[in-house]
PQR file of N, CA, C, O and H, with PARSE charges and radii, in Angstrom:
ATOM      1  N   UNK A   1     -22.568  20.863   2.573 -0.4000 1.5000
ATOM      2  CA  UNK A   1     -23.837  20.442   2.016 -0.0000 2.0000
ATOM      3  C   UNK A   1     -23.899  18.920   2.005  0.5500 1.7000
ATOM      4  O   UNK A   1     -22.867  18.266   1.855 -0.5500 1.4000
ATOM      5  N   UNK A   2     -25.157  18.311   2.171 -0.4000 1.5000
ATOM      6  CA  UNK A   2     -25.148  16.980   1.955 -0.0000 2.0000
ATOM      7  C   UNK A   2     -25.731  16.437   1.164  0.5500 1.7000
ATOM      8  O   UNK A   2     -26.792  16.853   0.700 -0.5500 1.4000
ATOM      9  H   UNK A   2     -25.995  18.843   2.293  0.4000 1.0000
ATOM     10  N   UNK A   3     -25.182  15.416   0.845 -0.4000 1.5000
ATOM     11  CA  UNK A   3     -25.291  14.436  -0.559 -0.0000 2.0000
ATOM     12  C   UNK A   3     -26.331  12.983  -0.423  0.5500 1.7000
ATOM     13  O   UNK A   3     -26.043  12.043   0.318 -0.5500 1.4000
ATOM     14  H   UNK A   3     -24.319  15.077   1.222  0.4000 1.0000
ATOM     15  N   UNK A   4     -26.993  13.009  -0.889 -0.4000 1.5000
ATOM     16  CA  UNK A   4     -27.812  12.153  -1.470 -0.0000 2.0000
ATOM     17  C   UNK A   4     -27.913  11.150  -3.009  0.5500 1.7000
ATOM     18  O   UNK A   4     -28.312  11.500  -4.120 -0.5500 1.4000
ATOM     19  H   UNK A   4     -27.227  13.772  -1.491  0.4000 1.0000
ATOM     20  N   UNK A   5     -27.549  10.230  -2.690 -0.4000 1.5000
ATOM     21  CA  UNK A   5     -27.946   9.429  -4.365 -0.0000 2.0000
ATOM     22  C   UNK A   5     -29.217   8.619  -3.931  0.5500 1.7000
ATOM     23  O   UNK A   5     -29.376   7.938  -2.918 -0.5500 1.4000
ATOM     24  H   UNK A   5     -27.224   9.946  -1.788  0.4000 1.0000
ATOM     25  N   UNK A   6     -30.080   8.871  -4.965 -0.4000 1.5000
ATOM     26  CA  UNK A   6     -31.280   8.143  -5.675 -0.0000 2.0000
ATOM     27  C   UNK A   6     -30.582   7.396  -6.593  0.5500 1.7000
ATOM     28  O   UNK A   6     -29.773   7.699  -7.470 -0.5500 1.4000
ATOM     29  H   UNK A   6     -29.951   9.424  -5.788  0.4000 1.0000
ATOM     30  N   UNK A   7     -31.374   5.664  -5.963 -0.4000 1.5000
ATOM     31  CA  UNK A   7     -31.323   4.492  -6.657 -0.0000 2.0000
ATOM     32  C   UNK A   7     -32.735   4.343  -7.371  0.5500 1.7000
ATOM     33  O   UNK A   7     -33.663   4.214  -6.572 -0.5500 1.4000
ATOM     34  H   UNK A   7     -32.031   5.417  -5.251  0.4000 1.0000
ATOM     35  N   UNK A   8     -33.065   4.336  -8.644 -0.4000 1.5000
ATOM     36  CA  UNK A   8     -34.317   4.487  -8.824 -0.0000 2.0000
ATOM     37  C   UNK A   8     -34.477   3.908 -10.478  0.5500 1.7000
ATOM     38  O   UNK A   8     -33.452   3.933 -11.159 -0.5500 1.4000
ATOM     39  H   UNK A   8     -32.312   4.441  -9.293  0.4000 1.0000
ATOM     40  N   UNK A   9     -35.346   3.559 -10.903 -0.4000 1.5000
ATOM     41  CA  UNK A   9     -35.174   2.772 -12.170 -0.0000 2.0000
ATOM     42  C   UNK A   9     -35.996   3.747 -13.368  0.5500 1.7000
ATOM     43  O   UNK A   9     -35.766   4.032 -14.543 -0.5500 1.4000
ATOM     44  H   UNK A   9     -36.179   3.539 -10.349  0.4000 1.0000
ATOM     45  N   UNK A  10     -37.240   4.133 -12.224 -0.4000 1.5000
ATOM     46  CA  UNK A  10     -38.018   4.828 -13.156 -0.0000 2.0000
ATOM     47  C   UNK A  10     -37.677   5.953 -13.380  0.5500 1.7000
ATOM     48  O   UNK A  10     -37.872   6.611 -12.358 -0.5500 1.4000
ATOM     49  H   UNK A  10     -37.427   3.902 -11.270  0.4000 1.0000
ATOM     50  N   UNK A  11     -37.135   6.749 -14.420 -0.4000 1.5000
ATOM     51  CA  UNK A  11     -36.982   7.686 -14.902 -0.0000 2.0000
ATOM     52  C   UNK A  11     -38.126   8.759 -14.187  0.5500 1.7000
ATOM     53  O   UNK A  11     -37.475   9.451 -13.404 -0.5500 1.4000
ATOM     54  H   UNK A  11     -36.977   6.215 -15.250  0.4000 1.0000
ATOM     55  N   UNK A  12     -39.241   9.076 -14.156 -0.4000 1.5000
ATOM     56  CA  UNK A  12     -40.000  10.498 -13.782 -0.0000 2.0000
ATOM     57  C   UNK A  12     -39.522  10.208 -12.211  0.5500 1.7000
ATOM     58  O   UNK A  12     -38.974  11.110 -11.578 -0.5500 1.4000
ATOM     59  H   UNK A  12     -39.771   8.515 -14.792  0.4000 1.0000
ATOM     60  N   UNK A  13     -39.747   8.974 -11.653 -0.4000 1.5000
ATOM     61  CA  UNK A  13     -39.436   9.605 -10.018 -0.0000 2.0000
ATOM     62  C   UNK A  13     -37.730   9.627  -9.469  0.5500 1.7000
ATOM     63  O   UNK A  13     -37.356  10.054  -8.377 -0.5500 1.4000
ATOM     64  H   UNK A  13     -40.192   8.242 -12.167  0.4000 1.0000
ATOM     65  N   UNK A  14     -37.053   9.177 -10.310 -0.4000 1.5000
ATOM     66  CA  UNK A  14     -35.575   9.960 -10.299 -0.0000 2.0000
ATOM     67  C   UNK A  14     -35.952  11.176 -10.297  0.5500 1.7000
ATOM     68  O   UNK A  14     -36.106  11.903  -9.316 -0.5500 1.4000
ATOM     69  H   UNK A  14     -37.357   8.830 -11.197  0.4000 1.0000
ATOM     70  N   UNK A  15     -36.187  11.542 -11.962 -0.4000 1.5000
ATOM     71  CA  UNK A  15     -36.068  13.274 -11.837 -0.0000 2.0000
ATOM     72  C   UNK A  15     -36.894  13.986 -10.735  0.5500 1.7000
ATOM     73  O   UNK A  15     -36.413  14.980 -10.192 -0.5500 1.4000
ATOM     74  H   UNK A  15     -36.062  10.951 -12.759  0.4000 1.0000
ATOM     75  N   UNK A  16     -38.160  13.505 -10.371 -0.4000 1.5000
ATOM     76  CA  UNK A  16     -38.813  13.751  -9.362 -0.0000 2.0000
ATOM     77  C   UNK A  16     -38.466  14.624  -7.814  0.5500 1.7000
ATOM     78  O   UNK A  16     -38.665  15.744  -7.346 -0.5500 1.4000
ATOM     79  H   UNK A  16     -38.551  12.698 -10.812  0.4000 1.0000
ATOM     80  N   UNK A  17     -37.862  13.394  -7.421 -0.4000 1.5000
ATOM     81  CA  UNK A  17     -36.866  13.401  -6.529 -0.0000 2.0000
ATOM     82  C   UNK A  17     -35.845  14.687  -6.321  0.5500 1.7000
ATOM     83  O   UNK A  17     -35.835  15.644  -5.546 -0.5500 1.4000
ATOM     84  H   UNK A  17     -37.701  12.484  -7.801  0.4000 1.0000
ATOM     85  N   UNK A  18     -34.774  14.119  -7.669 -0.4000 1.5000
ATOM     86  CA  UNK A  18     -33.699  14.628  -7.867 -0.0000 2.0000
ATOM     87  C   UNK A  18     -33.814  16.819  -7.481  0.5500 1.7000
ATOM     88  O   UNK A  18     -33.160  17.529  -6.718 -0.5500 1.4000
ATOM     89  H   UNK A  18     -34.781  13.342  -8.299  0.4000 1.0000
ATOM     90  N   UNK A  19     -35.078  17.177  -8.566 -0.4000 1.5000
ATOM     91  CA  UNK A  19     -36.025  18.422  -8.598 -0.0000 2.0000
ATOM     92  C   UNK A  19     -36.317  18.641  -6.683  0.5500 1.7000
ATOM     93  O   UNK A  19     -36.056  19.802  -6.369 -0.5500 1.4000
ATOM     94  H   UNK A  19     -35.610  16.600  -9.187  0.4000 1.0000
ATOM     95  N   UNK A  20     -36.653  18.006  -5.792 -0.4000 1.5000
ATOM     96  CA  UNK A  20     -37.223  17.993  -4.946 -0.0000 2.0000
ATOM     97  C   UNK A  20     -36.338  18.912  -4.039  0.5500 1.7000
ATOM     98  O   UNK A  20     -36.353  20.074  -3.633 -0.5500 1.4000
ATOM     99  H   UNK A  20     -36.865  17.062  -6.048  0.4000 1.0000
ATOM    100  N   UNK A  21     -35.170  17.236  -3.878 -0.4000 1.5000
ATOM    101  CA  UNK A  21     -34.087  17.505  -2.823 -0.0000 2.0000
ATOM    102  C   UNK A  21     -33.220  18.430  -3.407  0.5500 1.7000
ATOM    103  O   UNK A  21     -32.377  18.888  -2.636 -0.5500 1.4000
ATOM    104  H   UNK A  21     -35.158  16.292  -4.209  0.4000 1.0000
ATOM    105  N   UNK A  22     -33.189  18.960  -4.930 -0.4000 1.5000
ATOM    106  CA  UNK A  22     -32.471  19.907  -5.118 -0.0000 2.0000
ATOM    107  C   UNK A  22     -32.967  21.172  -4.894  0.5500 1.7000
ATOM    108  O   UNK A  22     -32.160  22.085  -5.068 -0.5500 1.4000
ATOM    109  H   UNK A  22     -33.874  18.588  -5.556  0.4000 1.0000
ATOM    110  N   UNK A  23     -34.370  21.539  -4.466 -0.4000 1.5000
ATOM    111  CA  UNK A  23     -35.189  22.666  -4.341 -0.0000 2.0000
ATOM    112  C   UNK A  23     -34.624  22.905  -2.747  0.5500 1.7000
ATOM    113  O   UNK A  23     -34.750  24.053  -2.320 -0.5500 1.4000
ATOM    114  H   UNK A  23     -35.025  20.797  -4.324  0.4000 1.0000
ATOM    115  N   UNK A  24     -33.953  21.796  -1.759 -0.4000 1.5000
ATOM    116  CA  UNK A  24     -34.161  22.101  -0.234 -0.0000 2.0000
ATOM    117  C   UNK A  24     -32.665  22.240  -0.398  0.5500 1.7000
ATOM    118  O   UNK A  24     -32.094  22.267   0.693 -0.5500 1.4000
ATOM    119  H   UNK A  24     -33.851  20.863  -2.105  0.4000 1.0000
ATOM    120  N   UNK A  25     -32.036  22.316  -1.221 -0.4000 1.5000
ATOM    121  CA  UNK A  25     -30.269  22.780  -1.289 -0.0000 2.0000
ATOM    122  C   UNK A  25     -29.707  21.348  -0.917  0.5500 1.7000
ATOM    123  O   UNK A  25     -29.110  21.447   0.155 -0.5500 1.4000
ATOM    124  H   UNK A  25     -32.500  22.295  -2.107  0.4000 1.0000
ATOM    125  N   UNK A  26     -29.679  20.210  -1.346 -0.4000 1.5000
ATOM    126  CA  UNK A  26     -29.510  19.404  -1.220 -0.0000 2.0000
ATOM    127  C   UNK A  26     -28.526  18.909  -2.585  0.5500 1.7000
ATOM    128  O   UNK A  26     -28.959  19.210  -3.698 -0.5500 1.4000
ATOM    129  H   UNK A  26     -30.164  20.130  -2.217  0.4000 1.0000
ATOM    130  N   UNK A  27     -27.284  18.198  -2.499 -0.4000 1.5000
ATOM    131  CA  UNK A  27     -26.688  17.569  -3.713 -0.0000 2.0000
ATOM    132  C   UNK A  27     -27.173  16.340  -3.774  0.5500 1.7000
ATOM    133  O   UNK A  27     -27.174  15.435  -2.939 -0.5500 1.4000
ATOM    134  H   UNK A  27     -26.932  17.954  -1.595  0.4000 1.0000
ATOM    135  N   UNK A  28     -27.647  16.413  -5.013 -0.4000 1.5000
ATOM    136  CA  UNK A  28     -27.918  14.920  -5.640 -0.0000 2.0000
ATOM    137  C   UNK A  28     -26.919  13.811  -6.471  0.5500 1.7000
ATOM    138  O   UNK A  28     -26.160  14.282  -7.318 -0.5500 1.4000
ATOM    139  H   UNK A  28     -27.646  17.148  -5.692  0.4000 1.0000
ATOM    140  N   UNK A  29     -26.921  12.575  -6.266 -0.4000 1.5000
ATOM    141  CA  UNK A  29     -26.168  11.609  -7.381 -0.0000 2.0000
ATOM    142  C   UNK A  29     -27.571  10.850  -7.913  0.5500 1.7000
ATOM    143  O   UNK A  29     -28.516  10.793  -7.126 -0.5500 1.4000
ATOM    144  H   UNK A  29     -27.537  12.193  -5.578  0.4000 1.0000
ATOM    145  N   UNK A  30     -27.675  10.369  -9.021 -0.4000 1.5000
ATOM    146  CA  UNK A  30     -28.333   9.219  -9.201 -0.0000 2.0000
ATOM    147  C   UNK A  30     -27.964   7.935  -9.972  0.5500 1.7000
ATOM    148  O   UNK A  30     -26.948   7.825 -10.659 -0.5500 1.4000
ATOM    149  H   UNK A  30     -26.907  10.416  -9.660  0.4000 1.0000
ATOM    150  N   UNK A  31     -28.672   7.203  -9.832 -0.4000 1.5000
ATOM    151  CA  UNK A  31     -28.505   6.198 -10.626 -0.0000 2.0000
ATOM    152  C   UNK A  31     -29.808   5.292 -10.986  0.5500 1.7000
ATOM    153  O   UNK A  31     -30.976   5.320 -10.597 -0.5500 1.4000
ATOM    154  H   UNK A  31     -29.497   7.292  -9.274  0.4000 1.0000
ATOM    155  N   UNK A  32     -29.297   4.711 -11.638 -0.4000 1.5000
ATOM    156  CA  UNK A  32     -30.498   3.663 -12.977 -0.0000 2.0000
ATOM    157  C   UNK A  32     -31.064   2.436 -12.203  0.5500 1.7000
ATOM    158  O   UNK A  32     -32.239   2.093 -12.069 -0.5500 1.4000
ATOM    159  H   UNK A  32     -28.348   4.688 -11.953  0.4000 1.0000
ATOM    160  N   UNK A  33     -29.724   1.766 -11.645 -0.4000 1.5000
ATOM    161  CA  UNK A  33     -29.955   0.345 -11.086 -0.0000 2.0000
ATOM    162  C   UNK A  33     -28.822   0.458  -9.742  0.5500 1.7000
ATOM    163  O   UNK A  33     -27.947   1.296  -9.525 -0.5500 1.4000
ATOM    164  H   UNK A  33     -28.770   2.045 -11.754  0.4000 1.0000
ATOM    165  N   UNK A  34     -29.290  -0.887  -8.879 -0.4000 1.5000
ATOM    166  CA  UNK A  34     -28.533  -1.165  -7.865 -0.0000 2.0000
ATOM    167  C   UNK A  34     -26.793  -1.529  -8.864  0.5500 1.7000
ATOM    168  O   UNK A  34     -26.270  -2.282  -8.043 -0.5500 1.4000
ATOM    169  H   UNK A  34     -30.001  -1.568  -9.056  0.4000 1.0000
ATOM    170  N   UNK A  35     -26.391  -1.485  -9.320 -0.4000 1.5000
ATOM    171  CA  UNK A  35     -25.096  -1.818  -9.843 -0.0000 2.0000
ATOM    172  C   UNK A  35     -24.595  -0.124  -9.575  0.5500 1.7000
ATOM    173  O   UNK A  35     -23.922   0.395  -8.685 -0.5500 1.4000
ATOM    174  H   UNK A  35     -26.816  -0.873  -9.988  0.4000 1.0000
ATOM    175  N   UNK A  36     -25.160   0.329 -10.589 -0.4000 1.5000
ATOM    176  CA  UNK A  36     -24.617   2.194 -10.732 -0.0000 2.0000
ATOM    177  C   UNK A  36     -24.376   2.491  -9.406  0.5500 1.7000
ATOM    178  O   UNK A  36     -23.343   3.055  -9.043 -0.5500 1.4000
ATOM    179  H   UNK A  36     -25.707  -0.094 -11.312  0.4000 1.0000
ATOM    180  N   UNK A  37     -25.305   2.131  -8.621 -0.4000 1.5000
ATOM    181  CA  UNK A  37     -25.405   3.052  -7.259 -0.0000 2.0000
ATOM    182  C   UNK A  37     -24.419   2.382  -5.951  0.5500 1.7000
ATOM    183  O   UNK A  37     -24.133   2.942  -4.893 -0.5500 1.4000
ATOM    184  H   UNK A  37     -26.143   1.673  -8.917  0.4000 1.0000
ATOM    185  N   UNK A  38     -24.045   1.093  -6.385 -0.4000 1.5000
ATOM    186  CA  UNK A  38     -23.217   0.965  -5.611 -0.0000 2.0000
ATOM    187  C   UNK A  38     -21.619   1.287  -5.957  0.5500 1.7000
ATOM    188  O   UNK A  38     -20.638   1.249  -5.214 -0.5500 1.4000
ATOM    189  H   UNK A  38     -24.277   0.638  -7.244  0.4000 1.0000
ATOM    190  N   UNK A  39     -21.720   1.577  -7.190 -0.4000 1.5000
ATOM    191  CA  UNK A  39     -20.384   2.009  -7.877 -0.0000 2.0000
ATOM    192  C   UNK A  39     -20.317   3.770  -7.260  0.5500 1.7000
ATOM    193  O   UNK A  39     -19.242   4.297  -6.976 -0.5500 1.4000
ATOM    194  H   UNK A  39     -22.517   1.608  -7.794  0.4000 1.0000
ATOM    195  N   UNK A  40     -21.709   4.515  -7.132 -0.4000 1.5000
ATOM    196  CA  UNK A  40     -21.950   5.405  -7.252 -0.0000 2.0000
ATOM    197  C   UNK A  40     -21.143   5.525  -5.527  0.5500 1.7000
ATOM    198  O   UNK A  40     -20.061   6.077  -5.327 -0.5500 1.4000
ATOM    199  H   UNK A  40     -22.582   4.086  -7.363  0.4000 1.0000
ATOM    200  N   UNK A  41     -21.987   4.869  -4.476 -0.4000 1.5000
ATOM    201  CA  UNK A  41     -21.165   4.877  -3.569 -0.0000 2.0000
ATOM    202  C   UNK A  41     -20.220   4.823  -2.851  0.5500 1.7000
ATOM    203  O   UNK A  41     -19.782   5.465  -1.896 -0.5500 1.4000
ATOM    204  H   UNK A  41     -22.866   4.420  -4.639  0.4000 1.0000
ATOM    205  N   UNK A  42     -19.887   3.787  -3.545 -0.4000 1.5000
ATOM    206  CA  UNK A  42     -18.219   3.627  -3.375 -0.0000 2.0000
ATOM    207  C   UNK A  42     -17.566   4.331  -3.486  0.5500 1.7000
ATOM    208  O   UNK A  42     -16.722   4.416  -2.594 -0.5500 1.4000
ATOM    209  H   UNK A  42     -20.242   3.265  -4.320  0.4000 1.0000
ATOM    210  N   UNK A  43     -17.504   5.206  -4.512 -0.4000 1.5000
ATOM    211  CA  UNK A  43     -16.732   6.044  -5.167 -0.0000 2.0000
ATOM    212  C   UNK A  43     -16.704   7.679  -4.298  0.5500 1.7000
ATOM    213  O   UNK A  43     -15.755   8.359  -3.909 -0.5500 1.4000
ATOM    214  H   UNK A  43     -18.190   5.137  -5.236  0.4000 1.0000
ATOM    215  N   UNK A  44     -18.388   7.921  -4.220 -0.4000 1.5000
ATOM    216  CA  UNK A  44     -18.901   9.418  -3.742 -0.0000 2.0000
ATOM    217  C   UNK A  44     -18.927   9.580  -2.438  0.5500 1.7000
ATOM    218  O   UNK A  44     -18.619  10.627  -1.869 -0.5500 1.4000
ATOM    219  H   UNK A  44     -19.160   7.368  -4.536  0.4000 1.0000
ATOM    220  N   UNK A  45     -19.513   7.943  -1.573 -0.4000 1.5000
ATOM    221  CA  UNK A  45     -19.576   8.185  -0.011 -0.0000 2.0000
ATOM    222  C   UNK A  45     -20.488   9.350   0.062  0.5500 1.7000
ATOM    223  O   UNK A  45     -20.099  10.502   0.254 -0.5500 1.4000
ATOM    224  H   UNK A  45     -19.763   7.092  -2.035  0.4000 1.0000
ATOM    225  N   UNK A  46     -21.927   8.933  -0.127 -0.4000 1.5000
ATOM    226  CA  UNK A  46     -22.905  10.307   0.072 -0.0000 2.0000
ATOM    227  C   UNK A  46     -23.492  10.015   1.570  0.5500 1.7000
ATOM    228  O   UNK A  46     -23.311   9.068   2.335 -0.5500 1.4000
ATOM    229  H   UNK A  46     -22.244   7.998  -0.282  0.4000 1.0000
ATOM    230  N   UNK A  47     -24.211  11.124   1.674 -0.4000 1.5000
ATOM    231  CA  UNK A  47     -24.729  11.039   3.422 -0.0000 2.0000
ATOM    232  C   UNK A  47     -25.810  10.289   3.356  0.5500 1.7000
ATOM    233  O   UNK A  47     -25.714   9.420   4.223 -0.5500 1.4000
ATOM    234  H   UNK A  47     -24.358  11.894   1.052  0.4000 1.0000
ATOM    235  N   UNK A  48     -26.755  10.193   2.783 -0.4000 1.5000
ATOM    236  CA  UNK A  48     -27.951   9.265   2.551 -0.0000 2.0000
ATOM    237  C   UNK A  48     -28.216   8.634   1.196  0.5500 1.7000
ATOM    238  O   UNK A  48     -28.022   9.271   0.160 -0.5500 1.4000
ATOM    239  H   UNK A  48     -26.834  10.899   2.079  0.4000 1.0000
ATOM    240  N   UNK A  49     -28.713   7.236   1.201 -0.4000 1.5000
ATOM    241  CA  UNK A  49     -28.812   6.824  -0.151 -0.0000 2.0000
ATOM    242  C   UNK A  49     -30.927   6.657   0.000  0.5500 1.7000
ATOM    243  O   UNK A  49     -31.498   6.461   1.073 -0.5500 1.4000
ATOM    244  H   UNK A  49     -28.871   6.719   2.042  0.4000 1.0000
ATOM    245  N   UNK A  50     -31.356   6.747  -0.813 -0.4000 1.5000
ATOM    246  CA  UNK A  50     -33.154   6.264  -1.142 -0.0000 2.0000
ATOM    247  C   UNK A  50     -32.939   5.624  -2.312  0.5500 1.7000
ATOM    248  O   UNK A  50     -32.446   6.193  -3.287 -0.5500 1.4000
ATOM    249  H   UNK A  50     -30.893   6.906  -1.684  0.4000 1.0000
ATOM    250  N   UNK A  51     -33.215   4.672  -2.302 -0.4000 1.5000
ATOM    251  CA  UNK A  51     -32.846   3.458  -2.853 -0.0000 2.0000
ATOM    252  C   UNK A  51     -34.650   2.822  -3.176  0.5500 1.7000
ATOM    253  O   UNK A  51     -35.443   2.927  -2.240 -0.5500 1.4000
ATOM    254  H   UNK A  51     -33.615   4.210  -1.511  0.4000 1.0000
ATOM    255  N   UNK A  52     -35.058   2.304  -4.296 -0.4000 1.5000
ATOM    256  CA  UNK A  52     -36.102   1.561  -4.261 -0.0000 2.0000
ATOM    257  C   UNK A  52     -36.499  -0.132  -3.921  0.5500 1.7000
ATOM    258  O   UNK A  52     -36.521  -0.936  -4.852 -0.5500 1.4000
ATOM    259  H   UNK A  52     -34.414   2.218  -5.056  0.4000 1.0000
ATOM    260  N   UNK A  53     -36.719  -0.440  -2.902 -0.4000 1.5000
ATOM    261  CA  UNK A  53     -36.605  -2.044  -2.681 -0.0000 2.0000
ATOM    262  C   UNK A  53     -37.577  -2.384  -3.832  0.5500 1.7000
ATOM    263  O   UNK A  53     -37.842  -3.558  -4.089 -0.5500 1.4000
ATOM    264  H   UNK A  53     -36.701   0.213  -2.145  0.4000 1.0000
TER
END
């Protein structure tokens, strides 16, 4: 299965998201801010990150 983390600040379109790609069998990580999510990566090595510029 592949992994995805959402970088995302706003709370409804995290969960948004998170609800989405978890409906298409998808694993989710998320995080709050660019700090979390690069910790998040480092650590998890997911297949795609969506990230908010």
């Amino acid at each position: 299965m592949n992994t995805i983390l959402i970088i995302e600040d706003e709370v409804q379109i995290r969960n948004n998201l998170r609800q989405i790609l978890h409906l298409s069998d998808f694993d989710t990580l998320v995080a709050e801010n660019g700090l979390q999510g690069l910790e998040l990566a480092k650590d998890k090595h997911p297949d795609l990150i969506i990230c908010e510029v």
